[in-house]
C-alpha positions in Angstrom: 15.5 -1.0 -6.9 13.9 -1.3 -3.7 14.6 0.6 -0.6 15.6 -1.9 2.4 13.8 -1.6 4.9 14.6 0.2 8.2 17.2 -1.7 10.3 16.3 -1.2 14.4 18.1 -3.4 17.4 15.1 -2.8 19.7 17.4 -2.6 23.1 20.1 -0.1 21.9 19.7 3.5 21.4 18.2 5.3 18.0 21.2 8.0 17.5 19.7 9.3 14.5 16.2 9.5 16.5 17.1 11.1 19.4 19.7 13.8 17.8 17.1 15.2 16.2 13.9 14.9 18.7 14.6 13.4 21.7 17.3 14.8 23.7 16.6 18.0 25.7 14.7 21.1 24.6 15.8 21.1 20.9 14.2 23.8 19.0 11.5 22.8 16.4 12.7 22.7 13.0 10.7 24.1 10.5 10.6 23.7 5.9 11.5 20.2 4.8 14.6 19.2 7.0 12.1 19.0 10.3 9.4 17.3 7.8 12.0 14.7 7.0 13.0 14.0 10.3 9.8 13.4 11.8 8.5 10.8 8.5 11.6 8.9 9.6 10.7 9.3 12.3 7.5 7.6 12.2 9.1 4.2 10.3 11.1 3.9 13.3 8.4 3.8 15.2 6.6 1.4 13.3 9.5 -0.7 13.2 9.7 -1.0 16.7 6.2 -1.7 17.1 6.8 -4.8 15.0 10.1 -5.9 16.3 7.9 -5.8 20.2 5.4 -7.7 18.9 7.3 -10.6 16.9 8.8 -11.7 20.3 5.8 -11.9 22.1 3.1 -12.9 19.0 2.3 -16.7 19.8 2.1 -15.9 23.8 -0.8 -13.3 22.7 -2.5 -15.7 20.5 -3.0 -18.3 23.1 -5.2 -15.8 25.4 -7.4 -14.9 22.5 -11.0 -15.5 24.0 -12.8 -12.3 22.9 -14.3 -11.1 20.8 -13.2 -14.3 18.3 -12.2 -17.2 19.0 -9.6 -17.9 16.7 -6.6 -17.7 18.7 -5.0 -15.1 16.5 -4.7 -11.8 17.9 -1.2 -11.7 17.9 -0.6 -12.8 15.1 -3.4 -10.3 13.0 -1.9 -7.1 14.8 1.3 -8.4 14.1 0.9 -9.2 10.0 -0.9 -5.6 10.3 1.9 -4.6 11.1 3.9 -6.4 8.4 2.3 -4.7 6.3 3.3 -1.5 7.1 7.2 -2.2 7.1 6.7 -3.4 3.7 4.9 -0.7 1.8 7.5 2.2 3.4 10.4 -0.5 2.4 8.6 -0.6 -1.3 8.1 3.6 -1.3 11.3 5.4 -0.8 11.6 8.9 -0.6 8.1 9.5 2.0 7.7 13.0 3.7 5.7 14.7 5.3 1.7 14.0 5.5 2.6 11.6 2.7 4.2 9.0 5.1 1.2 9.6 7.6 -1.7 8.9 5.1 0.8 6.0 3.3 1.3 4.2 6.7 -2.4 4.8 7.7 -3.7 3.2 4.2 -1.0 0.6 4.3 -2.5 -0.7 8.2 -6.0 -0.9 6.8 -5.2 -2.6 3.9 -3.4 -5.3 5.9 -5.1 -5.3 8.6 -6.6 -8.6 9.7 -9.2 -9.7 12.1 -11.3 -7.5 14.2 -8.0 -6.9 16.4 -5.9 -5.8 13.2 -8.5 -3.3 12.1 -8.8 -1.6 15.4 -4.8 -1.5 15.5 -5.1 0.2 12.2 -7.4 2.8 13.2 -4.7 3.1 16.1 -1.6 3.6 13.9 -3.9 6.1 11.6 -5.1 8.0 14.9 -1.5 8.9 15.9 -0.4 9.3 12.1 -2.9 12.0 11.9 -1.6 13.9 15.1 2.0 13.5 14.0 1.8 14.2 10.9 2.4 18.1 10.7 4.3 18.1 13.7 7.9 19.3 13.2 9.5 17.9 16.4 8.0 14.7 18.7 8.1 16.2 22.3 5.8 15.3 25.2 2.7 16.9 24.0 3.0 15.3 20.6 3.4 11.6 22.1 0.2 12.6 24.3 -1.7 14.3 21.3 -0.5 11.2 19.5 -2.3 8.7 21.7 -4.9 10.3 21.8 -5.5 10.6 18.2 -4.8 6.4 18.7 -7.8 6.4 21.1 -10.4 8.4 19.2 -10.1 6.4 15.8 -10.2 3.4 17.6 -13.1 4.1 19.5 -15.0 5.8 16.4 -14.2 2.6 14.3 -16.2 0.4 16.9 -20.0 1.1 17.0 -20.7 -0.7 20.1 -17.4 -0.2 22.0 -16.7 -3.0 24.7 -14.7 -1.9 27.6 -11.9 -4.7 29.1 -10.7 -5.0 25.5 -7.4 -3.0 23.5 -9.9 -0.3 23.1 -9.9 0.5 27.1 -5.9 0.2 26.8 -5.2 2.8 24.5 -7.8 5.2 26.3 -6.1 4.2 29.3 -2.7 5.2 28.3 -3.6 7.8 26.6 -5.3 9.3 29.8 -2.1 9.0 31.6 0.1 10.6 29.0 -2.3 13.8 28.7 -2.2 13.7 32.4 1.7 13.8 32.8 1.5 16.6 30.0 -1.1 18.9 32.0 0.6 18.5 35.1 3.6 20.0 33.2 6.0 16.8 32.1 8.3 18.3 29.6 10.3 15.1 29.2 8.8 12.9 26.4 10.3 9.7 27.7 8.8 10.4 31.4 5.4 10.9 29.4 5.5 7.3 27.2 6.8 5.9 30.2 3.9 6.6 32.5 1.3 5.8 29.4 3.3 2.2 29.2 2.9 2.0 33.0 -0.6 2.2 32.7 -1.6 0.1 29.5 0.2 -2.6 31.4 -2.3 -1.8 34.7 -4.8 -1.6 32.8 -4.6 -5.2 30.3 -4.8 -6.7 34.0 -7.5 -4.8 35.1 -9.5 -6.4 31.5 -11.0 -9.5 33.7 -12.6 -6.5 35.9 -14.3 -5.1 33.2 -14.9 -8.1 30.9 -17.1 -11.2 32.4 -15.6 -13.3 29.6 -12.2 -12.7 30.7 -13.2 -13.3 34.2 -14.3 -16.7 33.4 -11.3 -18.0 31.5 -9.0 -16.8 33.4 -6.7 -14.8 31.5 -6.6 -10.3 30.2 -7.6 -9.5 27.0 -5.2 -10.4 23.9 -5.7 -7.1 22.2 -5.2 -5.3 25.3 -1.6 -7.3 25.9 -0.8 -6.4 22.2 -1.4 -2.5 22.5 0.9 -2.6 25.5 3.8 -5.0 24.1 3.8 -2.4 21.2 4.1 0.5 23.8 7.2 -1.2 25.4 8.9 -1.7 21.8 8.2 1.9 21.4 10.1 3.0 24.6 12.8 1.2 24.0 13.4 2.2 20.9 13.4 6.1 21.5 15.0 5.2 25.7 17.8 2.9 24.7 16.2 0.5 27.0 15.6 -3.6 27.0 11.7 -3.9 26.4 9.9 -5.0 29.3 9.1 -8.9 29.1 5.7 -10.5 29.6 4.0 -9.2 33.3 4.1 -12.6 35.0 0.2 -12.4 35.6 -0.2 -11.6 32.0 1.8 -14.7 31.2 -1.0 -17.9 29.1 -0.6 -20.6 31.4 1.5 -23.7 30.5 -1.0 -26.1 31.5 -3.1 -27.4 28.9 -5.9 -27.9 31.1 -6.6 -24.2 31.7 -6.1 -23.4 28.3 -8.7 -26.2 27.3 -11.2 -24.4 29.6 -10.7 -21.0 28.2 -11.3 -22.6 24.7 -14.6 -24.1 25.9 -15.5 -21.1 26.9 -14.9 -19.5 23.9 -17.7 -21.8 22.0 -19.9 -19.6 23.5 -18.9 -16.8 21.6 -18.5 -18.3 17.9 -21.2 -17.7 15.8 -21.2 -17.6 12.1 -18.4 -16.9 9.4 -15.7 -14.4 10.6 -15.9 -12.5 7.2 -13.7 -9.4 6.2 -13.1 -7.5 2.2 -12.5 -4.1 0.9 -14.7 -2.4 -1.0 -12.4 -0.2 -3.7 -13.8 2.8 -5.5 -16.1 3.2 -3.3 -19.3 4.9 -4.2 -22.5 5.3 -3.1 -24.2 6.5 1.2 -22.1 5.6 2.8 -24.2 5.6 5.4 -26.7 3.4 4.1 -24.2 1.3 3.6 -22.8 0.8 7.2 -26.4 0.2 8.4 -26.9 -2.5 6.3 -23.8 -4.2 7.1 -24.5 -3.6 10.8 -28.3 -5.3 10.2 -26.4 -8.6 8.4 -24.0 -9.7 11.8 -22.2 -8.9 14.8 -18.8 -7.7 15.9 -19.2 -5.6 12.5 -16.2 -2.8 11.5 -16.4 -0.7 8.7 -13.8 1.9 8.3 -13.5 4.4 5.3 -10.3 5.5 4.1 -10.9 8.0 0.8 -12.3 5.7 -1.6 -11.7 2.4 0.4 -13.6 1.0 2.8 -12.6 -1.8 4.7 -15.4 -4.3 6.6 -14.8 -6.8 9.2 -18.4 -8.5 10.6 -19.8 -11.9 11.8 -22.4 -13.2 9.6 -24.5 -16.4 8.9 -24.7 -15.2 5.1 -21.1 -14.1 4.0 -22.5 -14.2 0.4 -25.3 -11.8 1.1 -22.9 -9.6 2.6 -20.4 -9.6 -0.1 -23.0 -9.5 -2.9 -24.7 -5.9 -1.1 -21.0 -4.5 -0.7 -20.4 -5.3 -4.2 -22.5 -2.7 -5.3 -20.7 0.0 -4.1 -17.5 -0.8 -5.9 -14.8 -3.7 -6.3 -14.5 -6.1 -3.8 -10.5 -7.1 -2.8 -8.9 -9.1 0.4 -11.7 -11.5 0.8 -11.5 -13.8 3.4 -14.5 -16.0 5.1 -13.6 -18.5 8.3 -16.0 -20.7 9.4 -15.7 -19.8 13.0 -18.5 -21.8 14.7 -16.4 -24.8 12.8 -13.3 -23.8 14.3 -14.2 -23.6 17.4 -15.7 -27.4 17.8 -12.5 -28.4 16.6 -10.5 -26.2 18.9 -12.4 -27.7 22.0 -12.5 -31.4 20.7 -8.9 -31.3 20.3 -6.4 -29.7 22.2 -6.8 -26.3 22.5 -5.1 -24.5 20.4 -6.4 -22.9 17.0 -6.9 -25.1 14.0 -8.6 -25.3 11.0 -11.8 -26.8 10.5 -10.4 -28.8 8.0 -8.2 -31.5 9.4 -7.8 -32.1 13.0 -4.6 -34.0 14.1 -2.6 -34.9 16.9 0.7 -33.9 14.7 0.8 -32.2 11.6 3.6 -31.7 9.1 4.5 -28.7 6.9 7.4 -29.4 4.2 8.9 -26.7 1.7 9.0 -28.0 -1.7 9.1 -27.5 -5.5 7.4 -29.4 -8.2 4.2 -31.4 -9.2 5.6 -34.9 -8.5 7.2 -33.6 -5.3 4.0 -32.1 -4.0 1.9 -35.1 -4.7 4.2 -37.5 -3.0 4.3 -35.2 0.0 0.4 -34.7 0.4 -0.1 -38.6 -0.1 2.0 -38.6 3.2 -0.4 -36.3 4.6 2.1 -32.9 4.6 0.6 -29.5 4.1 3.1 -28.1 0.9 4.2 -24.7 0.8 5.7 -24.0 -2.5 9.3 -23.0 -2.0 13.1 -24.5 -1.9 16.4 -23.5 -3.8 15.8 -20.3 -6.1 12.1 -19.3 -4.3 12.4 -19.2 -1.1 8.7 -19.1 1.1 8.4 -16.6 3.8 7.7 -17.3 7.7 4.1 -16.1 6.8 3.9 -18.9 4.6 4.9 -21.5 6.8 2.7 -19.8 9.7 -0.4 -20.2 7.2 0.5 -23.5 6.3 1.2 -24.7 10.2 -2.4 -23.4 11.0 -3.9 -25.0 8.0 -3.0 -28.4 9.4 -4.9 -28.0 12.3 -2.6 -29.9 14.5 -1.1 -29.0 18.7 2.5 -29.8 17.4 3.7 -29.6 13.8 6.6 -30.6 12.3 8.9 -28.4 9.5 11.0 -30.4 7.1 12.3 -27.1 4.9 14.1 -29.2 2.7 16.8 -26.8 1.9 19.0 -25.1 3.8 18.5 -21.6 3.2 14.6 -22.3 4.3 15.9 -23.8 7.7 16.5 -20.6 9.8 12.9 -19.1 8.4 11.2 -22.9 10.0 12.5 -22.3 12.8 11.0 -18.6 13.6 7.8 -20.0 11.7 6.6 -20.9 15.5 6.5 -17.3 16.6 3.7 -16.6 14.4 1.3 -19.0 15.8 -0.1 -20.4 18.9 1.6 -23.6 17.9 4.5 -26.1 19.1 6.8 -26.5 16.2 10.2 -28.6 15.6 12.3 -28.5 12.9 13.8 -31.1 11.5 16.8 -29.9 9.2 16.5 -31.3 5.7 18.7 -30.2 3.5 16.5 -31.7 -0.2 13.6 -32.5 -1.1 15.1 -36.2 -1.7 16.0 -36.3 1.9 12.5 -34.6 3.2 10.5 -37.5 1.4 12.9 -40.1 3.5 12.2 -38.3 6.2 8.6 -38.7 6.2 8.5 -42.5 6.3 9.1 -41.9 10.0 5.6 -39.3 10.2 2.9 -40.5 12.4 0.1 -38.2 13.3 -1.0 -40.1 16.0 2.1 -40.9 17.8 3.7 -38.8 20.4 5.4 -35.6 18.9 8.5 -36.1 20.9 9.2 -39.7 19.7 8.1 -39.1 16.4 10.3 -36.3 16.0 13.4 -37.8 17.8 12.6 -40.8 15.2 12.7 -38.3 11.9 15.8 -36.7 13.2 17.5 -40.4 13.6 16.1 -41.2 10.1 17.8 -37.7 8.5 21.3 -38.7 10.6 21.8 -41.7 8.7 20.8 -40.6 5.3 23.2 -39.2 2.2 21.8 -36.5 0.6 23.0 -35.8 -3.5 22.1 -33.0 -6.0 22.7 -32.6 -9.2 22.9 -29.5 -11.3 24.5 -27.5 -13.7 26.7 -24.8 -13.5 25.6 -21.8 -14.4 29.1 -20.0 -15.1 32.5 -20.4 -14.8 34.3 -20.8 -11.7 36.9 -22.0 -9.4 35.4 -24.0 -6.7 37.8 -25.5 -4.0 40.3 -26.1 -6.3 38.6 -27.5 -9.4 37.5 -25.7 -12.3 33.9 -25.8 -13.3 32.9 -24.8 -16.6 29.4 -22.8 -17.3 27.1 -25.4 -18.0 28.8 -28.8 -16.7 26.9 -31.1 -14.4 28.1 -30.5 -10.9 27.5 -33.3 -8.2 27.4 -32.0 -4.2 27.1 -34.8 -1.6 26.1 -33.5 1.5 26.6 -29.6 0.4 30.3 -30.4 -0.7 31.2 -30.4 -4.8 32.8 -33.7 -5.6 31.9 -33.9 -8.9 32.3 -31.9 -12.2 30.9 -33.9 -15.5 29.7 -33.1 -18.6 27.4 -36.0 -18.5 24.9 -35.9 -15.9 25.0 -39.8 -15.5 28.8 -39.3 -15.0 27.8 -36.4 -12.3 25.1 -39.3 -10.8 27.6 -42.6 -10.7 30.2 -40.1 -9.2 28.0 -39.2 -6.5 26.5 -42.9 -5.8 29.9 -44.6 -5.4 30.7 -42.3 -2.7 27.9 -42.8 -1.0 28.1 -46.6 -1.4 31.7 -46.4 0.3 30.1 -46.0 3.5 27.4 -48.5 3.0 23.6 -48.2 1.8 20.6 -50.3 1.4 18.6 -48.7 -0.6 19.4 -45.7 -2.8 16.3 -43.5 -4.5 16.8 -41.1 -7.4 13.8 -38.2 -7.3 13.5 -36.9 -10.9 13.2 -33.5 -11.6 11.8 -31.6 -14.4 14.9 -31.4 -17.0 15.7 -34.9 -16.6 13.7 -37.3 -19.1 11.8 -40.4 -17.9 14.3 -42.5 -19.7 18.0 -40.9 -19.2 16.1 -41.3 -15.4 15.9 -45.3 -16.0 19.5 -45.4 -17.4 21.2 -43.8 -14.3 19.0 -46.1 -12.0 20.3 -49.4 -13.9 23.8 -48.1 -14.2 23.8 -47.4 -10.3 22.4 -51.1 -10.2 24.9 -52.1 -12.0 27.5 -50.7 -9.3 25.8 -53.4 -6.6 23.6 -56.1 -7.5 22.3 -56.0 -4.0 21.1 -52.6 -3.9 17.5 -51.3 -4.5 17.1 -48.4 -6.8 13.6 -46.7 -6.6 13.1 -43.6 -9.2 10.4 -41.0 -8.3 9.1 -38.0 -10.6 9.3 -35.3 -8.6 9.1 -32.5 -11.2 11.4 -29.8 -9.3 13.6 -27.1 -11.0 17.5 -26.5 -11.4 18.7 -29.6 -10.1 17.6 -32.3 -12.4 18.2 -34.9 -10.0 18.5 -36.1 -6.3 19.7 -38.6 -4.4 19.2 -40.3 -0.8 21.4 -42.9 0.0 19.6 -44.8 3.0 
């Protein structure tokens, strides 16, 4: 069974965290019990890191300019993060230096983007200061951010000042100096190291032409100190700080449009990033050799794994030398000279290089049939609904992939509506939701898509489509039960209209003509049946005529759709 992961209210205070290290002058524990405290320790702290940077992910990713242009920053440092929560939720029972070098492994392997593998080297940094400490007091937190600085700085060959990298030295500097100047209190020490990583992401432009230019700090930078803030509140009790006003993207497209052009000037060649596994060989012949093939290179051993990040005209060169030195994993080549024409001839904000839109669409949905209906309405498919739910990194993937400034989200059930609707946080994109409950009704829906109309009217026009449609399912029941009063056997044909069970049959045309003459009782037009995969093509064409048969007038379309567990559909229109 696996462990669930660590619950945190970023706001409120950490009892369990602060009994044990936090509150006065406690004496240091020492054997296993002070061990144990301080690993948990250290997921709480990660957690809290995450839950900062979720609120403030897509704000980040639209001041990326530097040192890539691809608008993600937020988002990498924030699925590096990801990462982390998941592999302690996945390893129960971590103490001790195992938690450190777990968590530490866990951020590199995630780590995405030159701005996720410099937060790694961050997280591994303070892991390896913490990680034989028996209590956190104010000299730990300083040693900690410290240890942050110097693997971030040692993971960069060329390190630019006005980036993340000068914002973890910064607060780092002003944590060791609270500690020297004889600071006992832990929270007076983060608090004056948040203080100045704040200064210092505004003081980026100073040091950083690039920033200067466009107008805005450094991405990075904001991300180190948003995690710092999460981190004080968690151990203070206190709200996080919000956004610094001057560190705020502005709302005006034009501005952003001019930092984006300015970006072009940065883009060269294929962002390209992999792990080599089993690593064997010099490694430092192998570093120079990466360095000689691109720019903006990172490569950053872990025991046998090394893990590269580096701009390069020939990805294939570079992935064919690394291959020599053991087994390649996490591959990933962008075309960032592609993106970025695409980013300034449309509106700004990042977008694949494959498809450039006014307004995309992103729709959740199960089955062959299903998908290729939805991609001939030009929809991006992520594969998910009822029984396999996708994740919001899903979605987020699939929002970017249709390289559109506003995207639409029909999750076509309604357990995947609540994800949709935090999908936006992920990316530096405008998202609406409209609330389809079916595939059936998400395919009705998208007679109203226009990817060159206005996003406002076209999604005002979707949402008046889904308010005058009837949504059906049928399925079967997959035990007894007692369900508002009526009995349903295990296996019977169950009929919901709109989410409520009004029909129990051991025929599934029964179950269908049920359904249909409640829906005809309010009028309809045109009723379509979508088909899914335990239905045959024929008992299909028999409940379509027998419906006919129920109004001569109506129209009765039957689509394959091909999806699971509920063998058929229904939209009344």
């Amino acid at each position: 069974m696996q462990a669930e992961p660590v619950p945190l209210v970023v706001g409120r205070p950490l009892s369990g965290l602060q009994g044990r290290v936090m509150e006065g002058t406690a004496e240091k524990r020492e054997g296993e019990a002070a061990s144990a405290a301080v690993s948990a320790d250290l997921k709480i702290i990660v957690a809290s890191a995450h839950a900062a940077l979720v609120t403030h992910a897509s704000k980040i990713d639209a001041l990326n300019v530097y040192p890539v242009p691809d608008g993600d920053t937020g988002t990498n440092m924030l699925l590096t993060l990801r990462s982390i929560l998941e592999k302690i939720s996945t390893t129960p029972g971590l103490e001790g230096e195992e938690v450190a070098r777990v968590v530490s492994r866990a951020a590199l392997m995630g780590a995405r983007g030159n701005s996720g593998v410099i937060l790694s080297q961050i997280v591994r940094g303070a892991c390896e200061a913490l990680e034989k400490a028996s209590t956190i007091d104010a000299v730990e937190i300083a040693a900690a951010l410290t240890g942050a600085k110097e693997r971030a700085y040692a993971a960069v060959s060329e390190p630019v000042e006005g980036t993340m990298l000068s914002v973890i030295k910064d607060a780092a500097g002003a944590a060791r100096s609270c500690v020297e100047r004889g600071e006992k209190d832990r929270l007076e020490v983060l608090r004056a190291a948040v203080r100045e990583a704040h200064a210092s992401v505004k003081r980026t432009p100073e040091l950083l032409d690039v920033l200067k230019q466009a107008g805005v700090v450094d991405a990075g930078g904001l991300g180190v100190a948003v995690i710092l803030d999460g981190l004080l509140a968690a151990l203070s009790g206190e709200e996080p700080a919000d956004l610094l006003e001057e560190d705020k993207p502005e709302a005006g497209g034009e501005r952003l449009r001019e930092t984006v052009a300015h970006s072009a000037e940065e883009a060269w060649g294929y962002c390209t990033e992999f792990c080599v596994g089993g690593f064997s060989g010099d490694g430092t012949e192998f570093e120079a050799r990466i360095h000689e093939m691109g720019k903006s290179v990172l490569v950053v051993p872990d025991d046998d794994l090394v893990k590269v990040h580096l701009h390069t005209q020939d990805p294939g060169g570079a992935l064919t030398f690394a291959a020599g030195f053991g087994r390649l994993s996490g591959v990933k080549v962008d075309d960032m000279e592609a993106q970025t024409r695409a980013r300034v001839e449309g509106s700004g904000q990042p977008v694949s290089s494959k498809n450039v839109t006014n307004l995309g669409v992103v729709v959740a949905g199960r089955g062959a049939g299903n998908r290729e209906l939805f991609e001939s309405m030009g929809a991006v498919v992520v594969e998910g609904g009822q029984g396999a739910n996708p994740s919001g990194e899903e979605l987020a993937r699939a929002v970017e992939e249709t390289g559109a400034e506003d995207v639409i989200l029909l999750p076509n059930n309604k357990n995947v509506i609540l994800i949709a609707e935090r999908a936006g946080e992920l990316v530096g994109t405008r998202t609406h939701v409209v609330p389809t409950t079916s595939i059936a009704c998400g395919l009705a829906v998208m007679v109203g898509f226009d990817d060159e109309g206005e996003p406002d009217e076209v999604v005002a026009e979707m949402r008046e489509i889904l308010r005058g449609l009837r949504c059906a399912e049928v399925t079967r029941a997959v035990r007894d039960a007692r369900v508002e009063g009526r009995e349903v056997r295990e296996g019977a044909y169950i009929g919901l209209l709109d989410g409520e069970l009004l029909a129990v049959e051991d025929e599934i045309e029964g179950a269908a003509l049920d359904l249909v003459g409640r829906m005809l009782e309010e009028g309809a037009d045109v009723v379509t049946l979508l088909r899914g995969a335990e239905l045959g093509e024929t008992d299909a064409e028999g409940i379509a005529e027998a419906i006919r048969r129920l109004d001569p007038d109506l129209l009765v379309e039957v689509k394959d759709g091909g999806q699971p567990l509920y063998p058929l559909q229904v939209v009344a229109e």
